[in-house]
Structures are given as C-alpha cells and as structure tokens.
N, C-alpha and C positions, 0 to 999 in steps of 0.2 A: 779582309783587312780588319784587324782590331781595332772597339775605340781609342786605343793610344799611338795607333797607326796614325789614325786620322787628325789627330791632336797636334803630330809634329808634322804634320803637311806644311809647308811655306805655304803663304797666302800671294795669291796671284799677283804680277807687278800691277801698279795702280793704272785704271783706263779710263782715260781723261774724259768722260764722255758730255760734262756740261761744268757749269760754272758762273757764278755769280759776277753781274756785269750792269755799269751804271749806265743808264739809257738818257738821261737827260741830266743837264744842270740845273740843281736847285735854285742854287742865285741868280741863276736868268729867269726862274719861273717865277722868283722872287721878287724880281725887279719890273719884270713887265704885268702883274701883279697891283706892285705899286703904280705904276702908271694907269692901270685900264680902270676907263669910269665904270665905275658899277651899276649905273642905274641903266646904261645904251646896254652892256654886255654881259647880263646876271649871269647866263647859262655857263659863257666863259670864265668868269669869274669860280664859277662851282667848280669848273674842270681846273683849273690852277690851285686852289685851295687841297680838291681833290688827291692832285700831284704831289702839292709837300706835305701830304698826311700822312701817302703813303710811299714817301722817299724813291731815289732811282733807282735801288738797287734793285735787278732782277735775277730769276734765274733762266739762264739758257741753256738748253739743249743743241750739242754740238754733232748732231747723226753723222759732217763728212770725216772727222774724227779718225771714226773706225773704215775702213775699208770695206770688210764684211764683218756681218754681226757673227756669222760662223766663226771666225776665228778667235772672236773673243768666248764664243762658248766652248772652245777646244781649250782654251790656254784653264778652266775653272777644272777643279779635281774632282774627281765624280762621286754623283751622291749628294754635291751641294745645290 
C-alpha cells in the first residue's frame, strides 16, 4: 500500500474506552469545610482544602466498555 493509500484510510469509529467524570461536590466539600473547627481537625481540614484545589473532575477508565481488547485491535488498520 502506498503512502496515499494510507492517507485516505477512514479512521476507526471512536471507542469509548474512559471519560472525564466528577467524583465529588465542591459545595458540599465547601460547606462542611466551613463548618469543621480547625484547631480539633487540622489533618481533615488539609484533606478538604486539598479537594477544592484540585477540583472533582477525574479521569476514568472504563476496561467493561470493550468486550475484548482483541476486537478493538482488529477494527485499527495495520501498520498503525
């Protein structure tokens, strides 16, 4: 196959295989935050601070997804 072969290959349908996904509420972490005494609960206090520094967004990995991972390696065009 030539490289201009390879150029108009379609590109594989898209496979979902993870996804950005929020794991907690800020404004709960926020709230209970405001309430907690700081001087009984320092340690907790870091871990809440912690939380909304670095937001809930996560990324997940979704392995049940696919069925087998073989079939998503069949469906890519070879050579990539």
């Amino acid at each position: 196959m030539s490289r201009t072969a390879l150029a108009c290959v379609a590109p594989p349908s898209r496979i979902p295989l993870a996804q950005m996904r929020c794991v907690y509420d800020c404004s709960e972490v926020q709230a209970k935050l405001d309430k907690l005494n700081a001087q009984e609960h320092a340690a907790l206090l870091k871990t809440y601070e912690r939380m909304l520094a670095k937001g809930a967004q996560r990324f997940q990995v979704e392995e049940a997804l696919i069925k087998s991972p073989w079939s998503a390696f069949a469906r890519e065009p070879a050579g990539s």
